[in-house]
N, C-alpha and C positions, 0 to 999 in steps of 0.2 A: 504494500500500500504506500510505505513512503516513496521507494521507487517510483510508482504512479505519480504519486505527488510534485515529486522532483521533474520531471519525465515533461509532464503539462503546465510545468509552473510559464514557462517562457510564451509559450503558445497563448496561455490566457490572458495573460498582460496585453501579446499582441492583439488578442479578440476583444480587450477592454478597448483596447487606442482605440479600434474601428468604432467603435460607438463616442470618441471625443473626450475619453476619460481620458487624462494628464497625469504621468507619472514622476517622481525626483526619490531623490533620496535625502529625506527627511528626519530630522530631529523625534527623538520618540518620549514619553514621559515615565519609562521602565527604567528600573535600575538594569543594565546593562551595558557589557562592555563592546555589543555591537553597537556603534552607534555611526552614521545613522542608519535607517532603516530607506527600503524602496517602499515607495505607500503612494496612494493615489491624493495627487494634489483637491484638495477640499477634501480629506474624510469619507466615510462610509457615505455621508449626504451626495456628495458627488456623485457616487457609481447608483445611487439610489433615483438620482435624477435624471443623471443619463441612461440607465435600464428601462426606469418607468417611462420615460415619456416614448421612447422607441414601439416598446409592448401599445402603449396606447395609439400610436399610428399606427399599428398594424394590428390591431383590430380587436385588443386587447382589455380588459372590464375592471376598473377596480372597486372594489366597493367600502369608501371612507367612512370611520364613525361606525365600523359593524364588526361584532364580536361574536366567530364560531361557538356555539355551546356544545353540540352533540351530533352526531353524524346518524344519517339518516339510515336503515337498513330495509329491504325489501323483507319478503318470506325466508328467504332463501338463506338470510344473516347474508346476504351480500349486501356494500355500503353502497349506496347510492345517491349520495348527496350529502350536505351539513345543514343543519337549522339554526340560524343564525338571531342575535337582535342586533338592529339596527335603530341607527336614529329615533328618538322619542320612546322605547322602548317596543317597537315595533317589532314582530316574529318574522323573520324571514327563509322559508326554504330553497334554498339551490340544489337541481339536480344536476347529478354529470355523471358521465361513463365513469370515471376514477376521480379520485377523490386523493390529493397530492396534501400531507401532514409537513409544511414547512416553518415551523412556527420557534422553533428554538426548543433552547430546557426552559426549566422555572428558575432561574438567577433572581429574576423580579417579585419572587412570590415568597413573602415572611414563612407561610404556613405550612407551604411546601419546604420551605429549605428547614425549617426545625422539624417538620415528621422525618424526613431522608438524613441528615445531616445531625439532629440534636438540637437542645433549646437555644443555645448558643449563636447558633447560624445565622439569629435574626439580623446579627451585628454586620454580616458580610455586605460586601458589596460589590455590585456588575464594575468589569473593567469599562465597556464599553457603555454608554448613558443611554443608548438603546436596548441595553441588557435591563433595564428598570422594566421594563414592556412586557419583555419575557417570563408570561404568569403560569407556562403550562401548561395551556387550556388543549395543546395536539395532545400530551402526554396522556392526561386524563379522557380525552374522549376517546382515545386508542385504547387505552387500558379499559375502558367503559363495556366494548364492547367486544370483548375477547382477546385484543391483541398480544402477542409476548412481547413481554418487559426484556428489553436489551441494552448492555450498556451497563456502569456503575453509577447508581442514583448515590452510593454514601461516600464520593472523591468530588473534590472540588482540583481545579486548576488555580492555584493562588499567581497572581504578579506583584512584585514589591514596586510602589510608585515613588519614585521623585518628589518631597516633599517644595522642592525650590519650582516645578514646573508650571506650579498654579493649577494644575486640575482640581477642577470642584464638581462635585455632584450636580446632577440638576437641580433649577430651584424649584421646582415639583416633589422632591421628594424630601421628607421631614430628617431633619438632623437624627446620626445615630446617638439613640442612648445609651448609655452602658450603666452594665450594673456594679455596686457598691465593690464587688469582688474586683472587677474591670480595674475599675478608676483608681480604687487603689494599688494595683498591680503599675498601672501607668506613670501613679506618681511616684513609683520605686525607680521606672528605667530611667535614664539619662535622655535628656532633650533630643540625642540625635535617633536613639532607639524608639522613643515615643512616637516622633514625627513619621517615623518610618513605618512603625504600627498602625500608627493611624490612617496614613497612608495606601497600605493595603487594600486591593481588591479582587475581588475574585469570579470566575467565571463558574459558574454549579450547573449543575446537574444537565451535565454530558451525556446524559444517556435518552434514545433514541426506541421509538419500537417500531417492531419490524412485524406483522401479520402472523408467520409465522417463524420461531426462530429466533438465529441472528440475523444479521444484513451486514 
């Protein structure tokens, strides 16, 4: 698989340029000693503007402000669609031949990262600020309706951040709290260990389900 990886990295890039995506090699906010990194000029938002608008000229449907709840199944337990709310709380069903689960883990979801993880987890936080989004609503409606659970739901991917790079959370999302245990653990480390604690974020629940199986 890494092999693959490796293999199509170059390719992809060049299938990003064709749609106008802009690449350099840029400054990152990881503690690391690669520095800097090749990354698409603008951010994730970039390749998210330039993919979407493409997909939309060619004949492509988004539907803004609408949250999958449950996937739809015939007799058969075959899936055939999602049943959605939409705007105003509004029920909306979509059918389709296949039914594509591209939605992330649950990074974004308190409830999910302390059942998988422990009560602690509440405290973590997505690398990515688009990782806040990520509630695990594919996970659970896959698991809903028979699917195998694939993948480790109890491993996080931690990154240590750069406290000097200015990365902040979104202002959407409420300050972490810590508990009495926390705070005072924190005022034990030194300034530069704290900073870097604090710092800390993390990508959760990597795991993926597949119908049947792995994938």
């Amino acid at each position: 698989m890494i092999a693959t990886f490796a293999k199509n990295a170059a390719p992809t890039v060049a299938w990003l340029k064709s749609f106008g995506v802009r690449f350099d090699f840029l400054p990152t906010y990881f503690i690391t000693a690669c520095q800097p990194r090749m990354a698409p000029i603008g951010g994730g938002l970039a390749l998210v503007e330039a993919l979407a608008s493409w997909c939309e000229q060619n004949g492509a449907h988004f539907f803004y402000q609408t949250t999958a709840r449950s996937l739809i199944q015939d007799e058969a337990a075959a899936v055939t669609g999602v049943e959605c709310v939409a705007a105003g709380h509004k029920t909306l069903r979509l059918s389709a031949p296949a039914v594509v689960l591209a939605c992330g883990g649950f990074e974004g979801n308190p409830e999910m990262l302390t059942h998988y993880l422990g009560p602690r987890a509440r405290y973590l936080r997505p690398v990515a600020r688009g990782g806040y989004y990520n509630k695990g609503e594919g996970i659970r409606m896959a698991l809903a309706v028979g699917a195998a659970a694939s993948g480790d739901y109890g491993s996080i991917h931690a990154e240590p951040l750069d406290p000097r790079s200015g990365r902040r959370r979104p202002r959407s999302t409420p300050p972490m709290r810590r508990s009495p245990a926390s705070s005072s653990s924190s005022r034990k480390a030194s300034p530069i260990a704290s900073s870097i604690r604090r710092s800390t974020r993390c990508r959760a629940g990597n795991a993926r389900c597949a119908p049947t199986g792995r994938r």
